[in-house]
Structure formats: C-alpha cells, structure tokens
C-alpha positions as CSV (number, residue, x, y, z in Angstrom):
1,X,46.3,59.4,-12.3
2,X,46.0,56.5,-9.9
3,X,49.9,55.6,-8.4
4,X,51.1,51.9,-9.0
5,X,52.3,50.1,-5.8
6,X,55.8,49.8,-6.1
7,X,57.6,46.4,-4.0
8,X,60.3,47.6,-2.5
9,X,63.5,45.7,-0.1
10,X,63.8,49.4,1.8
11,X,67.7,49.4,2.3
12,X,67.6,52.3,4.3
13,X,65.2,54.5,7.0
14,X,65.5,55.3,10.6
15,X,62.8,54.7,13.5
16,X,63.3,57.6,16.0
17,X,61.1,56.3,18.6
18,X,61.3,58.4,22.2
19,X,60.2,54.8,24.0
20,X,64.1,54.2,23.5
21,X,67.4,56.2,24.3
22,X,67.9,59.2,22.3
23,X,70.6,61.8,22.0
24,X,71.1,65.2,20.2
25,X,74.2,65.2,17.7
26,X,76.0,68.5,17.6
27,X,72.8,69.9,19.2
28,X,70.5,68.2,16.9
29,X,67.7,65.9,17.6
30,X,65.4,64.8,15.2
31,X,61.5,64.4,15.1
32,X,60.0,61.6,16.3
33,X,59.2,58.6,13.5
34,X,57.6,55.7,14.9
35,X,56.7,52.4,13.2
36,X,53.7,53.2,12.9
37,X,54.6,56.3,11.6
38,X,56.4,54.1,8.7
39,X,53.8,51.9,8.1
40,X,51.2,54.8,7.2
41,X,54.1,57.2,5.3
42,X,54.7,54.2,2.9
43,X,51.5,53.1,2.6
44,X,50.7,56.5,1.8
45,X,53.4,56.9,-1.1
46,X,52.2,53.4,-2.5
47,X,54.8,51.7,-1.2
48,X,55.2,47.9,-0.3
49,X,57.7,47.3,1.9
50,X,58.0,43.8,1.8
51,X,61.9,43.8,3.7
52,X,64.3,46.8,4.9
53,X,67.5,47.6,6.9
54,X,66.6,49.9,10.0
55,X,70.0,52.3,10.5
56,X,70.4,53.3,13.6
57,X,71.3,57.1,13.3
58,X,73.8,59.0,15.0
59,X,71.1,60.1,17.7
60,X,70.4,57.1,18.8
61,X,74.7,56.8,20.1
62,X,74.9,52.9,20.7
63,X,71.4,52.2,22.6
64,X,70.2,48.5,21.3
65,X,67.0,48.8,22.9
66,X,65.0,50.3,20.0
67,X,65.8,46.4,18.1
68,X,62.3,45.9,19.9
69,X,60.9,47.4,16.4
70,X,62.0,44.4,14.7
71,X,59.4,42.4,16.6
72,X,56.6,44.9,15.5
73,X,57.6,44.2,11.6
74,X,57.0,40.2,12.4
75,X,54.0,40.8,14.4
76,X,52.2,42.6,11.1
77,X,54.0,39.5,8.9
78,X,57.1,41.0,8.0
79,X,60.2,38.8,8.3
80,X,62.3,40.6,6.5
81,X,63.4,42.9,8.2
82,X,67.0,43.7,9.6
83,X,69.2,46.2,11.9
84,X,72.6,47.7,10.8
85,X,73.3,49.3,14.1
86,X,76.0,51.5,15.9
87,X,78.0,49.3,17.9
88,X,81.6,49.7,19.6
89,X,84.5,48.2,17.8
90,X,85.5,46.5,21.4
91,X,82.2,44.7,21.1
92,X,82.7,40.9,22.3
93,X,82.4,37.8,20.3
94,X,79.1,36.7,22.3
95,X,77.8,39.9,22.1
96,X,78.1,40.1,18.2
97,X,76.4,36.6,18.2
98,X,73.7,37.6,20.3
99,X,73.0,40.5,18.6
100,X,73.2,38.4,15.0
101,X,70.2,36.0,16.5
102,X,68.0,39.5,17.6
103,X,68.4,40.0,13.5
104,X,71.1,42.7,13.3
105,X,73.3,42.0,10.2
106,X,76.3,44.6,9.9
107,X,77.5,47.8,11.6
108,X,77.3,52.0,11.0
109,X,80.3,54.2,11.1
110,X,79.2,58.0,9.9
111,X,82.2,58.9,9.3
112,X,80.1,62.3,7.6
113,X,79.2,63.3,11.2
114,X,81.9,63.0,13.1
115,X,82.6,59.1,14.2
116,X,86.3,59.1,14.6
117,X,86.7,55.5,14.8
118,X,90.2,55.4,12.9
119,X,90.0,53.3,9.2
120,X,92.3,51.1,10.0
121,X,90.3,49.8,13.3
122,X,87.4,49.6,10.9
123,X,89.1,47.1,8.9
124,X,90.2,44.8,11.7
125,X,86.6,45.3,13.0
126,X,84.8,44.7,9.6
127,X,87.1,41.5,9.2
128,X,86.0,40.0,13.2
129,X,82.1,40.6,12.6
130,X,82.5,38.9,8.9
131,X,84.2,35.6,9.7
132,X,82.2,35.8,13.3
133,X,78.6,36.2,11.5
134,X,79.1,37.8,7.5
135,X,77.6,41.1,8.4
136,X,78.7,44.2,6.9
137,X,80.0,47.6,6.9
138,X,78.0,49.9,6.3
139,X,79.7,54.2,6.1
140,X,78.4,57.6,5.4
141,X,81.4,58.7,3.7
142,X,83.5,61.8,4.4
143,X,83.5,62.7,0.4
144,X,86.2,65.1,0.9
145,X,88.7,62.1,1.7
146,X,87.2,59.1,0.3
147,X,89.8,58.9,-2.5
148,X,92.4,58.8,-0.1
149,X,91.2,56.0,1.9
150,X,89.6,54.2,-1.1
151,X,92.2,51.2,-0.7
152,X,91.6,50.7,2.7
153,X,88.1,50.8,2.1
154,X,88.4,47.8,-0.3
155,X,90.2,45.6,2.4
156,X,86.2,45.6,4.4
157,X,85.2,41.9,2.9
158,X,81.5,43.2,2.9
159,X,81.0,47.4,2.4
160,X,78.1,49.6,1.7
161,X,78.1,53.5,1.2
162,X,75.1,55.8,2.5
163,X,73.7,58.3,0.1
164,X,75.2,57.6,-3.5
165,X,78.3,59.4,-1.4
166,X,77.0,62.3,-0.7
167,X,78.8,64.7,-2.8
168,X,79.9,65.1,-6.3
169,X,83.5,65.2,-5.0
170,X,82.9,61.3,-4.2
171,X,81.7,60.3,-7.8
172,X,84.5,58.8,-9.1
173,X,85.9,56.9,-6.2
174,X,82.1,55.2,-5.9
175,X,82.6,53.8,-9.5
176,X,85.9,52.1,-8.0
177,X,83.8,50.8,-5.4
178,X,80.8,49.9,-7.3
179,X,82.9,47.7,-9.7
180,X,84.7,46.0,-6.7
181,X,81.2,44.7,-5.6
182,X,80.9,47.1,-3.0
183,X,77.1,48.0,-2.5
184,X,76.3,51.6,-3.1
185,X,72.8,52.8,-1.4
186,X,70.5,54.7,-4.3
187,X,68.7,56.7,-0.8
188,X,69.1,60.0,0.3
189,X,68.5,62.2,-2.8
190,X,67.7,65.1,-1.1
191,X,71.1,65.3,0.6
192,X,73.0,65.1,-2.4
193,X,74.8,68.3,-4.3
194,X,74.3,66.5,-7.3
195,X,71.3,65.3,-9.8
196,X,71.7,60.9,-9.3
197,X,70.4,59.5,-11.8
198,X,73.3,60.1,-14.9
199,X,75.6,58.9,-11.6
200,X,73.1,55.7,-11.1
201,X,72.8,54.9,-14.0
202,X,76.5,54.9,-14.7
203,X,76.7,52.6,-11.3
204,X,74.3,50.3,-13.0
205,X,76.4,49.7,-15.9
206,X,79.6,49.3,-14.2
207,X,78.0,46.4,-11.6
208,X,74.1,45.7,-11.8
209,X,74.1,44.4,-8.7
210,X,75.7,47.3,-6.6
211,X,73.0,49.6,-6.1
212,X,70.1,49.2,-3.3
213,X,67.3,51.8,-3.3
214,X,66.2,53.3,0.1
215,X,63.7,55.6,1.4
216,X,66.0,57.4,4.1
217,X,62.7,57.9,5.9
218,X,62.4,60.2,7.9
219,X,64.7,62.4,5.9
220,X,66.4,64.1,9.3
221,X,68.5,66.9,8.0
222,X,66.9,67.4,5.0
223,X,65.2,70.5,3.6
224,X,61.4,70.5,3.9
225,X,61.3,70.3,0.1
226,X,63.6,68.0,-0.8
227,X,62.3,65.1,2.1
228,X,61.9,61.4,0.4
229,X,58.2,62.0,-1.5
230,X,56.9,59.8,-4.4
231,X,58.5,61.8,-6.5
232,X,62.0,59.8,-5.8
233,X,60.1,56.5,-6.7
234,X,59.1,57.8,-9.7
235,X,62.3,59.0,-10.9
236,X,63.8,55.9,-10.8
237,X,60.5,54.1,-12.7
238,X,60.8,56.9,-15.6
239,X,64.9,56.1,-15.9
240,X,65.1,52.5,-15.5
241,X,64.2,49.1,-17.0
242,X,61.3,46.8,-15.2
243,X,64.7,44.5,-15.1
244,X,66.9,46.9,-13.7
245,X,64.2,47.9,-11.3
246,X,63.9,44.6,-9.8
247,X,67.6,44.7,-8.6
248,X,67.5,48.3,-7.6
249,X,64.8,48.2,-5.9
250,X,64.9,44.8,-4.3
251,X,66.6,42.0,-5.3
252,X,70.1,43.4,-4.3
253,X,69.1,44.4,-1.2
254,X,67.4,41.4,-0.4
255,X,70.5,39.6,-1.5
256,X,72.8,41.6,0.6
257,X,70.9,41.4,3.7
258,X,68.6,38.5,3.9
259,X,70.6,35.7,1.6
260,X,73.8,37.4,2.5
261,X,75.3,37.0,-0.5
C-alpha cells in the first residue's frame, strides 16, 4: 500500500553533526545525524518537512556553531526553519539579539538530564529573552516534580514541554498546562511509559492549539525498536481529524515559532 506524504512543521529533532563541538553526557554520546542524514530519513518515511525547530541536545553543552545547519535548510529552499538552543542564563542583551537574527527563537533547559539551572532563574530568564525578542522556553520536565513547580512554571510568558512529559506521573499537571496555553510537544513516543494517544487526545480537547507534533529524530536514547518510524505518523492519521491534523501537525507549530504567536 503506497504511503501518503504527510506535511509536517517538525517541532522537534536534533542534528549531531561531529563538524561542530560535541560532548558526552553522563558518559553518553550519541551517533552521528547529519542534515543530510535528515533529509534522506524523512524523505524516506514520506515526510515533508516544510519548517522545524532544531534542539540542541544536551551533548552538544552550549556550542552555537552547529546554527551553520540552518543555512543548509535555506540553501535547499527551506525558510522555515529555527533553533531552540542551550544557552547560559547570563547570556547578554546583544548576544540574545544576535543570536535572534541567526534564526534562534527560545532556549532548552533538560531539566530530565540533569540541568540544574534553579526555576526561579528560569523565570527571570524566560521573562528577559521574551520582552528582549518573544522567544520561548522550551523544558524536558523532571515528571517526578513537575506538580510541584507547576505554578512557577506558569509565570514563563511563553513555555513548551518535551515529550508529552515523559511519564505518566506528569499527566495531570500537562492538562493544567495545556489549558493555560502552554505548548505541549506530541514527539518522543518511544520514551514515554505510557500509550499517548488517550493522553493526546485529552490535550486536544482541553486546548486545540497546544500540541505540536515532532519527529525527535534521531531518537538518542531510545530502544532500537521503539526509534521514531512511520508507524508514529500513522498513529496520529488513524486517531485524529484531517482538522485536527492540520494543527498537530503543523499549524501550531508554525504558529509558535515562525508567527510567534
């Protein structure tokens, strides 16, 4: 049966290119994942990737070279595509403007994997980088303390979570999130100790603009079997509207990054 060519805004994947600074992360480093290695993996699952939010990873530390990718995207026609990036919370005014022109639009904190940039500094931080250039938050959640922190986490004017939370403990506290407009990334299935789509679709209904689909490409840390296949596209194509597909799958991401709204 031939595959339809899904359009996708890819709010989520990693290039893990060894031209740029790399670092292992508790004595992990992942496979290489170039752009061209992108290119040919979607195009392989039938995928149109028509915009996208490279993540820098926790491998990569803070090294800003690797934004060179960017420049590949617009050289095969590709505009749309952004950086969310790890970046130091001391991080100048200039330097945040600079970066903004070079097409990064928000900042990483994985809280999951052991940044221990305190909460509270996150908020002052998120708050700086808004009013200097309305980029985001972005943070793979600790699930084991997210309900604790959940009211802090409302105080970052513009917040997305990694990975549908991770972990069933974080359900409930996403669904506080999701209907305080907080974008919650449909990526990273594989990762999860839970089956999403009940958990999507519940997301959906509270906010239909909250969720963003990703391909977590290269799936680094993930079991060989459970890596982002086809399979993940067509779950969401068997469980969801053409309508709600649209917003899942593009137009909120697109929103969130490109219109910034």
């Amino acid at each position: 049966m031939e595959k339809t060519i899904i359009k996708i805004f890819d709010s989520h994947f990693h290039i893990i290119d060894n031209k740029y600074h790399l670092e292992a992360n508790n004595g992990y480093l992942p496979d290489l994942f170039t752009y061209e290695d992108y290119k040919n993996k979607t195009e392989n699952l039938f995928i149109d990737s028509i915009g996208g939010a490279i993540i820098s990873g926790s491998f990569q530390g803070n090294d800003l070279e690797y934004l060179e990718v960017l420049n590949e995207f617009k050289k095969d026609g590709k505009k749309d595509f952004r950086a969310i990036i790890n970046l130091p919370i001391e991080t100048n005014d200039k330097k945040i403007l600079d970066l903004n022109e070079k097409g990064v639009t928000g900042v990483r904190f994985n809280i999951f994997r052991g940044n221990s940039t305190d909460i509270d500094d996150i908020i002052k931080f998120s708050k700086r980088i808004y009013q200097l250039c309305n980029w985001s938050v972005e943070i793979q959640i600790n699930p084991k303390n997210i309900s604790e922190i959940i009211n802090k986490l409302l105080e970052i004017p513009r917040l997305a979570i990694d990975h549908i939370g991770l972990r069933k403990d974080a359900i409930d506290s996403l669904y506080i999130l999701a209907k305080n407009n907080v974008k919650i990334k449909a990526t990273g299935f594989g990762r999860l100790d839970f089956e999403p789509i009940p958990v999507l679709k519940n997301i959906y209904e509270l906010n239909p603009i909250s969720l963003m689909f990703g391909t977590d490409l290269p799936s680094t840390r993930v079991d060989k079997e459970k890596v982002f296949s086809r399979s993940h596209i067509d779950l969401m194509l068997n469980n969801f509207s053409e309508e709600e597909l649209k917003n899942i799958m593009y137009n909120n991401a697109y929103n969130w990054y490109i219109s910034k709204k």
